[in-house]
Every structure is written in C-alpha cells, then in structure tokens.
KOLTI-422032 format. One record per atom (N, C-alpha, C, CB): residue number from 1; atom name; residue in one letter; z, x, y. Coordinates in Angstrom, 3 decimals. Atoms other than C-alpha are relative to their C-alpha. Glycine has a CB too. Layout:
BEGIN
PT   num   atome   residu         c3         c1         c2
PT   NUM      CA        a          Z          X          Y
...
REM end
This chain:
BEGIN
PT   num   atome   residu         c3         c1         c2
PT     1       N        x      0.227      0.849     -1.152
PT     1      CA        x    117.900    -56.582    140.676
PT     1       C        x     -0.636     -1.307     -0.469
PT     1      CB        x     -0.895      0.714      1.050
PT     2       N        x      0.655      1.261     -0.010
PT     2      CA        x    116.945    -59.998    140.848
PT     2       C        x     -1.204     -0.530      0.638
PT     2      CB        x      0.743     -0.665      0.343
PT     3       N        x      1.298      0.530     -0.420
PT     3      CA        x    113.289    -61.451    141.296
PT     3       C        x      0.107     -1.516     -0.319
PT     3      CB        x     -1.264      0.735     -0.768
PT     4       N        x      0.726      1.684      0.156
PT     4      CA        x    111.820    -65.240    141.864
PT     4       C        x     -1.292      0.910     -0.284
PT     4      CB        x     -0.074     -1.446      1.718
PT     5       N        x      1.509     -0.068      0.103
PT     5      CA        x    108.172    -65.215    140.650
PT     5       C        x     -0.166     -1.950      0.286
PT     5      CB        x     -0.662      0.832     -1.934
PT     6       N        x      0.185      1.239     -0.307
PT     6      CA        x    107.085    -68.389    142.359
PT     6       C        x     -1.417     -0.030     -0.385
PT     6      CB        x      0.378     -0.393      1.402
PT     7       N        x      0.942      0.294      0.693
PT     7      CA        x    104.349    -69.725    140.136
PT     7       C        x     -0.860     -1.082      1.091
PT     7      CB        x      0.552     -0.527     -1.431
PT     8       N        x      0.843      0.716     -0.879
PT     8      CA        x    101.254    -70.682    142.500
PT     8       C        x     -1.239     -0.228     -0.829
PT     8      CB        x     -0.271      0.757      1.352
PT     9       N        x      0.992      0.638      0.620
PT     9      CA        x     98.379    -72.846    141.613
PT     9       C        x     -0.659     -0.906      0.870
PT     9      CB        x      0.444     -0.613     -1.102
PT    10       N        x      1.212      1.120     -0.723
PT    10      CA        x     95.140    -74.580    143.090
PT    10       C        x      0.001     -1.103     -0.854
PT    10      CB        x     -1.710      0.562      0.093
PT    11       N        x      0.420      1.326      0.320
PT    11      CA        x     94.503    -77.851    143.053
PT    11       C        x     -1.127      0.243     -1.167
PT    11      CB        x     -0.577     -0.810      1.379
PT    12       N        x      1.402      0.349      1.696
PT    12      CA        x     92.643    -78.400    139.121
PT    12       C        x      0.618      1.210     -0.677
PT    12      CB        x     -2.464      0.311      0.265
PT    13       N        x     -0.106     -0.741      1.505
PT    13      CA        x     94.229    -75.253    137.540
PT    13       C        x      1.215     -0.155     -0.147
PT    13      CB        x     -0.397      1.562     -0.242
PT    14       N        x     -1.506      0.089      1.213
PT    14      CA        x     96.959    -75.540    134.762
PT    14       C        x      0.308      1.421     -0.484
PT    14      CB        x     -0.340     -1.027     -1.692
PT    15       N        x     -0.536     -1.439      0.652
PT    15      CA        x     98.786    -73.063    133.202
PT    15       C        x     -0.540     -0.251     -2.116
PT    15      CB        x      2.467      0.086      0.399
PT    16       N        x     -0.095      0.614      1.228
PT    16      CA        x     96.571    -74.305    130.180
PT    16       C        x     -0.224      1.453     -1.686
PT    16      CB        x     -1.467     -1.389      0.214
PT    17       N        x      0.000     -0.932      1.562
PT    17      CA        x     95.721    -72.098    126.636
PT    17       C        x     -0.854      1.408      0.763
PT    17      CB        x     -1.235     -1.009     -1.764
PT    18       N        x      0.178     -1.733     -0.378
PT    18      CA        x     95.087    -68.110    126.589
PT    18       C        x     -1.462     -0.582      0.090
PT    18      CB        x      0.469      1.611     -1.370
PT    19       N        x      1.204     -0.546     -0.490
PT    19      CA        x     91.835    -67.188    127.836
PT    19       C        x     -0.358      0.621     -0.729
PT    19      CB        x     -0.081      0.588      0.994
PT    20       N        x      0.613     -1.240      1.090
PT    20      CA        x     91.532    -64.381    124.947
PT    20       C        x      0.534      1.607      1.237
PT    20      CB        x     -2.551     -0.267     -0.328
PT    21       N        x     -0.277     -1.313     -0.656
PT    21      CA        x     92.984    -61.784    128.396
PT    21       C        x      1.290      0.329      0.251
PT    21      CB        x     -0.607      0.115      1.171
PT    22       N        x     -1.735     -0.585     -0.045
PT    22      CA        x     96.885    -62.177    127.800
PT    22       C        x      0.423     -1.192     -0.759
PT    22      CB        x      0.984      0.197      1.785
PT    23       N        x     -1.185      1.101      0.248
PT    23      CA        x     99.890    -64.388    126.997
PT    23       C        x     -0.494     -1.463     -0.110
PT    23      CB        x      1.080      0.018      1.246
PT    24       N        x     -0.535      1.139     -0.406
PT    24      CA        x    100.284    -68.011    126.645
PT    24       C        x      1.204     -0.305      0.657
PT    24      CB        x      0.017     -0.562     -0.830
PT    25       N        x     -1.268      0.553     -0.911
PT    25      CA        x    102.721    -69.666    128.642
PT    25       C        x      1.218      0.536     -1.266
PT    25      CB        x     -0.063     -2.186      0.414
PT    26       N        x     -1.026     -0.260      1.433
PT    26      CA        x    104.870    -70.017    125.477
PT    26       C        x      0.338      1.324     -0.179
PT    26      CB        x     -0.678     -0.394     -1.457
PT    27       N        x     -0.588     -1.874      0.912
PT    27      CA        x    104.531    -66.360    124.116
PT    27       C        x      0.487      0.343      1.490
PT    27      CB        x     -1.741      1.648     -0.910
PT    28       N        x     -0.821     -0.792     -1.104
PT    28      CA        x    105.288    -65.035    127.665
PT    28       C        x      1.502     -0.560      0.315
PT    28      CB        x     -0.852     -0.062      1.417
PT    29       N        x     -1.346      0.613     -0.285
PT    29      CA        x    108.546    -67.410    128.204
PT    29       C        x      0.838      1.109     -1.545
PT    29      CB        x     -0.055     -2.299     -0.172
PT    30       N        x     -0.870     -0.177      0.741
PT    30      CA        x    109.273    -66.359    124.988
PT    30       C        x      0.632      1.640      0.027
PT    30      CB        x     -0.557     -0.499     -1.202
PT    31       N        x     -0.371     -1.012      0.004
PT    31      CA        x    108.837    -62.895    125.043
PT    31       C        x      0.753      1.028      1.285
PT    31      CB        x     -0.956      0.298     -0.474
PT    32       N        x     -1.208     -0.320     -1.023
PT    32      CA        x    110.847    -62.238    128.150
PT    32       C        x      1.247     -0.880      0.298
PT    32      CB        x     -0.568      0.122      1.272
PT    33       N        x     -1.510      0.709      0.805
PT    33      CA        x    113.731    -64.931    126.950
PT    33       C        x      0.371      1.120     -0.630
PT    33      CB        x     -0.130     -1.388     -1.257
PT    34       N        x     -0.856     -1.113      0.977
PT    34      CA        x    114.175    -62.340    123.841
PT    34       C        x      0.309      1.339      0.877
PT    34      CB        x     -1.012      0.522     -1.497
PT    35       N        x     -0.714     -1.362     -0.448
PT    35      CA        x    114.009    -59.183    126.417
PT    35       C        x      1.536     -0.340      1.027
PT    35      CB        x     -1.330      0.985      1.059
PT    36       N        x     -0.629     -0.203     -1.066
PT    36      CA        x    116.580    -60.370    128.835
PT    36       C        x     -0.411     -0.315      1.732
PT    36      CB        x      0.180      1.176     -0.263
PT    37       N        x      0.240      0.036     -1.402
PT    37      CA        x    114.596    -60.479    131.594
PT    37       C        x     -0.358     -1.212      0.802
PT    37      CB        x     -0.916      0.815      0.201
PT    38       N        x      0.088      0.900     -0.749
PT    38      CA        x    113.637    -63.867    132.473
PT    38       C        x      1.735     -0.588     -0.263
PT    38      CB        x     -1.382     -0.937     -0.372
PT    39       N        x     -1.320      0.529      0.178
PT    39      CA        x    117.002    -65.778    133.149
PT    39       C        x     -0.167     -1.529     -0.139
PT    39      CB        x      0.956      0.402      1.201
PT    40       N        x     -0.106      1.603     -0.052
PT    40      CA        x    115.571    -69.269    133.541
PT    40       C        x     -1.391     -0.340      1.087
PT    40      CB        x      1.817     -0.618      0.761
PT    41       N        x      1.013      0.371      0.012
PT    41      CA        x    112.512    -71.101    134.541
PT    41       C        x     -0.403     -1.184      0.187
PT    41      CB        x     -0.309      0.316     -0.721
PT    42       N        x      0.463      1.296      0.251
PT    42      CA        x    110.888    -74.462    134.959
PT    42       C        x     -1.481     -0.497      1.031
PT    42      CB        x      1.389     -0.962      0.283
PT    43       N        x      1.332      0.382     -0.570
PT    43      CA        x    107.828    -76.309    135.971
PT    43       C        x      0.302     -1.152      0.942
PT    43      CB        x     -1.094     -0.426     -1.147
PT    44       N        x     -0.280      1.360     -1.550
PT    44      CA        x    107.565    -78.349    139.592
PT    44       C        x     -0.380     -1.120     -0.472
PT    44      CB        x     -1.020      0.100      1.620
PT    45       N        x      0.889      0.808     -0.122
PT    45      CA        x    106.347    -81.946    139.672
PT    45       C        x     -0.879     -0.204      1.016
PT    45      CB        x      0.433     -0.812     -0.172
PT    46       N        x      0.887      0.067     -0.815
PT    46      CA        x    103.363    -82.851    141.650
PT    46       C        x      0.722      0.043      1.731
PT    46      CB        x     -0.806     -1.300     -0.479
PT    47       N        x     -0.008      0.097     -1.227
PT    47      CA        x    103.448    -82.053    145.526
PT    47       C        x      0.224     -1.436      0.925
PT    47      CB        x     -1.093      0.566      0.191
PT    48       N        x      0.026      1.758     -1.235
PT    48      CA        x    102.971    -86.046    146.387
PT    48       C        x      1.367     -0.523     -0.353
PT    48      CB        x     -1.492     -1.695     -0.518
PT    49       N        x     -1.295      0.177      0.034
PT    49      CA        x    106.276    -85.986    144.728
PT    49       C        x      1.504      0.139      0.898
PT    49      CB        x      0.012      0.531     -0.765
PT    50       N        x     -1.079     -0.906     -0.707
PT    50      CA        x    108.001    -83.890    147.043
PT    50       C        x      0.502     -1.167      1.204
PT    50      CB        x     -0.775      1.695      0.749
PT    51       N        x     -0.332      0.215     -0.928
PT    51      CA        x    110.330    -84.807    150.055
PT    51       C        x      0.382      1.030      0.554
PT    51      CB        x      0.608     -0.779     -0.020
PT    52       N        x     -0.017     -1.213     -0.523
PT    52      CA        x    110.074    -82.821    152.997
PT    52       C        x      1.499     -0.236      0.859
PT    52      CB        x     -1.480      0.368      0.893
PT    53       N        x     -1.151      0.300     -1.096
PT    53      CA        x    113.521    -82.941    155.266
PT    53       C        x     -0.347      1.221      0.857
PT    53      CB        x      1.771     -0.035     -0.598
PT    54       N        x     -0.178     -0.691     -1.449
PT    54      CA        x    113.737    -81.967    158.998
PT    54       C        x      1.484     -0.717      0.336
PT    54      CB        x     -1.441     -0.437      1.312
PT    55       N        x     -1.322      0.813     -0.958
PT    55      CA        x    117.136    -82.544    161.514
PT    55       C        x     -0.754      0.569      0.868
PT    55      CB        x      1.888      0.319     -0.005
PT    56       N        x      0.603     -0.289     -1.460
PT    56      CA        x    115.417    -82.423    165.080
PT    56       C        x      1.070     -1.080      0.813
PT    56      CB        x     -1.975     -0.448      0.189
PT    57       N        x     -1.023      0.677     -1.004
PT    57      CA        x    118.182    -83.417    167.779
PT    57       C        x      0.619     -0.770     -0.658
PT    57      CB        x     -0.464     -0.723      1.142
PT    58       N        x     -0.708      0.772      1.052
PT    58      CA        x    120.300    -84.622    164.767
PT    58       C        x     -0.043     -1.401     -0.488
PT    58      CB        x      1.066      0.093      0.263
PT    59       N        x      0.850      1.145      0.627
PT    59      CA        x    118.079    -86.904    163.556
PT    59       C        x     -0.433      0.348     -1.345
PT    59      CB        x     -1.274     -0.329      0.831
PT    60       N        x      0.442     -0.675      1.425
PT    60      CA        x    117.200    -86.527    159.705
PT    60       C        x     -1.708     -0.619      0.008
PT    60      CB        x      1.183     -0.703     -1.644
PT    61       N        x      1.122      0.508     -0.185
PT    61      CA        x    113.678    -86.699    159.406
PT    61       C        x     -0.576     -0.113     -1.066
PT    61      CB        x     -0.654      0.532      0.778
PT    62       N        x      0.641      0.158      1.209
PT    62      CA        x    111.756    -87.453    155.896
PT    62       C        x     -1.544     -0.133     -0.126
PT    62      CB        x      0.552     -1.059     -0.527
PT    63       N        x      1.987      0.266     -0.047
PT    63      CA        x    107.852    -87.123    154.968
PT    63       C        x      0.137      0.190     -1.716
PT    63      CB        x     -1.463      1.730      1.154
PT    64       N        x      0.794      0.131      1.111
PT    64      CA        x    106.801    -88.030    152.151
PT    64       C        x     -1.124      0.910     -0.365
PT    64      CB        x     -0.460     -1.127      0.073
PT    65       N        x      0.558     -1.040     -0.005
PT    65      CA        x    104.849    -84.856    150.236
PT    65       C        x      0.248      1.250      0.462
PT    65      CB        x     -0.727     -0.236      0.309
PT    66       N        x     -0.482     -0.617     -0.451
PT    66      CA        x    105.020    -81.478    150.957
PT    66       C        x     -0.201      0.399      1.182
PT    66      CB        x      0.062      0.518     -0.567
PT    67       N        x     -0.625     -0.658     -1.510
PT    67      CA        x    105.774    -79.303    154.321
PT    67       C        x     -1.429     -0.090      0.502
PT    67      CB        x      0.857      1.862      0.072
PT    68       N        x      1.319     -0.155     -0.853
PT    68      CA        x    101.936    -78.563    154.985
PT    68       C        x     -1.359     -0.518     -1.121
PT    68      CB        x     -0.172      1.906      0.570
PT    69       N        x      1.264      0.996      0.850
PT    69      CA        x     98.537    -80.086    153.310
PT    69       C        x     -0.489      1.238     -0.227
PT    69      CB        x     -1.199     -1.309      0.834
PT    70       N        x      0.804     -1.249      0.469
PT    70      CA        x     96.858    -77.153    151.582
PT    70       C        x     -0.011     -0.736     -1.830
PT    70      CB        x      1.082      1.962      0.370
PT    71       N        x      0.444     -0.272      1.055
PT    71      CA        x     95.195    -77.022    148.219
PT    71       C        x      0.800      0.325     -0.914
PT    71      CB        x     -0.740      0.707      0.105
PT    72       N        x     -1.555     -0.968      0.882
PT    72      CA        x     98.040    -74.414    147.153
PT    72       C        x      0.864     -0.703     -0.339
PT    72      CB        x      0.969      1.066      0.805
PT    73       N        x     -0.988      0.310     -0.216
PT    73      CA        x    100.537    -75.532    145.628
PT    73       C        x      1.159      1.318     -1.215
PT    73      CB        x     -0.119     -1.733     -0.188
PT    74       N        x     -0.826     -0.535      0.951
PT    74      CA        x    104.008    -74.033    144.019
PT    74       C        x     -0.271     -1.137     -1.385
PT    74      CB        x      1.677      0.101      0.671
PT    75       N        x     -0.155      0.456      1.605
PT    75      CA        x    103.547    -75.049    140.156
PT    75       C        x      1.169      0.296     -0.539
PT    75      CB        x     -0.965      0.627     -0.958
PT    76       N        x     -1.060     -0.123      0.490
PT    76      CA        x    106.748    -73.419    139.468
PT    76       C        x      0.502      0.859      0.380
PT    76      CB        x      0.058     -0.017     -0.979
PT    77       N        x     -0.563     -1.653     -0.447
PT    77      CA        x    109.060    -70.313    139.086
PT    77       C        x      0.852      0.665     -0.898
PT    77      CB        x      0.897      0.063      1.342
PT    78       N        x     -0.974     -0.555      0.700
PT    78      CA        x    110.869    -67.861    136.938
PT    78       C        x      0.976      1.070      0.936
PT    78      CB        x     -0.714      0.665     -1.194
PT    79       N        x     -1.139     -0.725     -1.032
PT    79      CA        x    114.125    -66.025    138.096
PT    79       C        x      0.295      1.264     -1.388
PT    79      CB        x      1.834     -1.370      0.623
PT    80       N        x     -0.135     -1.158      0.659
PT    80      CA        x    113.913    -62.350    136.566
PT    80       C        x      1.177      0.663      0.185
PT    80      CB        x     -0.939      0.766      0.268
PT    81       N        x     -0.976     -0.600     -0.337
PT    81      CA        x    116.554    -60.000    136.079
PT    81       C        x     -0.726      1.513     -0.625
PT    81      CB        x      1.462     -0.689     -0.585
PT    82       N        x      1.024     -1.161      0.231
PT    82      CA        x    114.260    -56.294    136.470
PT    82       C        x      1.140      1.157      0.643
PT    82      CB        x     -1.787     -0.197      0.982
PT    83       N        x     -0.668     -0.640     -0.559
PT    83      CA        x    115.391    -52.965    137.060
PT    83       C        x     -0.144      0.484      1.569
PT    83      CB        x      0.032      0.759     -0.772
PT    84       N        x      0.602      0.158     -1.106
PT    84      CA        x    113.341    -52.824    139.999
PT    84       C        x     -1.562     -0.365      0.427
PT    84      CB        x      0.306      0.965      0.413
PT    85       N        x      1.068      1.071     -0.567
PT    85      CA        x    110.199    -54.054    142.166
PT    85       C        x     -1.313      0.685     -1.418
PT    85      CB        x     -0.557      0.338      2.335
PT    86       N        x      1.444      0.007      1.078
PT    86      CA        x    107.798    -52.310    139.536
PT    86       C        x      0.020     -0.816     -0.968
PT    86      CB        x     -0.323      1.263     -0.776
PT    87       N        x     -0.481      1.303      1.632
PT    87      CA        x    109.105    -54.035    136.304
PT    87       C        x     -0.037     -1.199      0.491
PT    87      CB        x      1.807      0.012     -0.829
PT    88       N        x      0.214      1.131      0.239
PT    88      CA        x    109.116    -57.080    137.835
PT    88       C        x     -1.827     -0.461      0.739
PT    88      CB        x      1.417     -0.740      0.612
PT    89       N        x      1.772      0.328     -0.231
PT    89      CA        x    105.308    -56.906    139.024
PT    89       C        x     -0.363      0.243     -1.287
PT    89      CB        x     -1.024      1.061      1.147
PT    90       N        x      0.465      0.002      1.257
PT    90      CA        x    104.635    -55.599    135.545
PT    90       C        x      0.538     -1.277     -0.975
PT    90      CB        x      0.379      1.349     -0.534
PT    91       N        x     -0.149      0.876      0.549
PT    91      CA        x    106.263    -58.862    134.422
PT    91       C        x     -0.878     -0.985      0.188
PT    91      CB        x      0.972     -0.228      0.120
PT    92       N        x      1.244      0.517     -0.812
PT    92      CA        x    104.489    -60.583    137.074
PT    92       C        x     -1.714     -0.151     -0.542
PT    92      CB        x     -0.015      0.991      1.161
PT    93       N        x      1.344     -0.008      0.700
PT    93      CA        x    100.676    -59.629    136.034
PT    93       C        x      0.226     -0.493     -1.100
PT    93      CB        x     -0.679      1.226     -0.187
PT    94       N        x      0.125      0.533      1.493
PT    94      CA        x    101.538    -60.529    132.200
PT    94       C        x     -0.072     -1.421      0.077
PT    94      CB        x      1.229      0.397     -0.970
PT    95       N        x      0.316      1.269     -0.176
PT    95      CA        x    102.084    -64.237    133.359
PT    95       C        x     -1.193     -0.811      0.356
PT    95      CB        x      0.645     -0.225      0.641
PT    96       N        x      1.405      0.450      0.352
PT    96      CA        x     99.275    -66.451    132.404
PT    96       C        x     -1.110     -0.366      1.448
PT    96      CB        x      0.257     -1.472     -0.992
PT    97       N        x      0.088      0.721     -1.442
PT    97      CA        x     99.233    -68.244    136.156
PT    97       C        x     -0.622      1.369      0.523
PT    97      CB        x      1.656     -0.653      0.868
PT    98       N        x      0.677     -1.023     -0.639
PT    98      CA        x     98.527    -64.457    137.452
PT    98       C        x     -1.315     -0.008      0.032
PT    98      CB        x      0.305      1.063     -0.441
PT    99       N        x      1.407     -0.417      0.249
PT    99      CA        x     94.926    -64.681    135.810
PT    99       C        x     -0.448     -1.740      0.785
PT    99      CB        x     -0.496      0.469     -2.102
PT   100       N        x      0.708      1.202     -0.151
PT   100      CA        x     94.261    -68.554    136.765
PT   100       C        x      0.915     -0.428      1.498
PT   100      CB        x      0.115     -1.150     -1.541
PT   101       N        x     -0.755      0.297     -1.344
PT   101      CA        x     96.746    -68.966    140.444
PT   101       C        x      0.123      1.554      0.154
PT   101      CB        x      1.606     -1.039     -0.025
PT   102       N        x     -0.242     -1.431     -1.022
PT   102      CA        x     98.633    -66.314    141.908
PT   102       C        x      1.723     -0.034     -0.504
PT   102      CB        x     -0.393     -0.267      2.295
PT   103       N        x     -1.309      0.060     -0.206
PT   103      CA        x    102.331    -65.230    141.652
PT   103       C        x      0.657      0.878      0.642
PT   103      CB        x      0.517     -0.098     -0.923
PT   104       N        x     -1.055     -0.710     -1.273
PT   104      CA        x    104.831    -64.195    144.354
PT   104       C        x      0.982      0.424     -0.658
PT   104      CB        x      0.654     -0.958      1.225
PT   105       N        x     -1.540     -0.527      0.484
PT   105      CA        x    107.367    -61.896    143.226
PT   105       C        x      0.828      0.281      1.194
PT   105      CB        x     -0.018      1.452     -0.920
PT   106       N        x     -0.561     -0.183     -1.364
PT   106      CA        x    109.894    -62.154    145.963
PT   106       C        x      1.697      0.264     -0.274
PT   106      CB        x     -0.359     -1.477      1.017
PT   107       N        x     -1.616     -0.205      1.138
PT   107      CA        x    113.578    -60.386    145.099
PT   107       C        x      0.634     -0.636      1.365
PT   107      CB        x      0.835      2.167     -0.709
PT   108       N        x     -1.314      0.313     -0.725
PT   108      CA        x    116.885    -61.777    147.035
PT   108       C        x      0.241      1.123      0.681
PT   108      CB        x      1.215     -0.364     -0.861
PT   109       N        x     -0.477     -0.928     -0.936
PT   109      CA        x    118.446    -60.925    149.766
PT   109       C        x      0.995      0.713      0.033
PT   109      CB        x      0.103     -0.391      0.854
PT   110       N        x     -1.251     -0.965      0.063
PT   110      CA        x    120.834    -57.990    149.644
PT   110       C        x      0.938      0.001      1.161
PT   110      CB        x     -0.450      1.430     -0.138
PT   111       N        x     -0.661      0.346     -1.019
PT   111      CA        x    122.235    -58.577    153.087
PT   111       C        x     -0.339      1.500      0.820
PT   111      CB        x      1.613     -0.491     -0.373
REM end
C-alpha cells in the first residue's frame, strides 16, 4: 500500500543534524531509497511562498500565503510504498522531523 508522510514543522525547527536519538535526514532518505520503500520525496518552500486558490461563484480567487495562519507548517513529504499501516508508522517514527515536528502518515484512497 501506499503512504504520504507529510513532513510537519513549527515555526524555528529544521530538519537540522542528528540529535545522538536516530537518523539524519540523509541516512534516513538513504536508507529507505536502498529498501524500496520510500518512492520519492522533497522539501516545501516557505509558506509566504505559497498561493492559496478558491472559485466562489466562478470567480478565481488568489491569497497570497497559505490557506490558514498557524505556526504549523507542512515542511515536506515522502510517498512510501509499505506493506501496511504498521511499517509505514515504523518508517514514520525513524524520520528525524518525528523527534523535532510531527509526521502524518496518511495512505490513499482505495475507493
């Protein structure tokens, strides 16, 4: 099955060097590149970057930044390929962001 891990992060933390309590960014990309299981990956740019789109009464609407003002933001996301929801939480926790943000493992919709 297929997982997103949407890489969340407060305002001031990075995904910066090990702590001494897991992975670096690096070794974890790497070492789930060589298993198979991550498929692909990348890091957001800043939130003030973003454009938000609305259509209200088929009008296109644009805001500058993202959807809602919070602290939180998405930092990024990897797209797993697990055998199911445990393996990809046990992928989940190993990522560095787990110990310094948060990450959403959220699989696709099967219909």
């Amino acid at each position: 099955m297929r997982y997103m891990l949407l890489i969340c992060a407060t305002d001031g933390e990075d995904t910066g060097p090990d702590d001494g309590t897991g992975l670096t960014i690096e070794q974890w990309v790497e070492e789930y590149d060589r298993r198979g299981i991550r498929l692909e990956g990348e890091r957001f740019a800043e939130p003030s970057d973003a454009t938000t789109v609305r259509v209200r009464g088929g009008e296109v609407l644009l805001t500058d930044g993202p959807f809602a003002d919070t602290k939180e933001r998405i930092a990024g996301y990897d797209l797993l390929e697990c055998a199911d929801l445990d393996e990809a939480i046990e992928v989940a926790s190993r990522h560095p962001m787990a110990r310094e943000g948060m990450v959403e493992v959220r699989p696709f919709w099967t219909g």
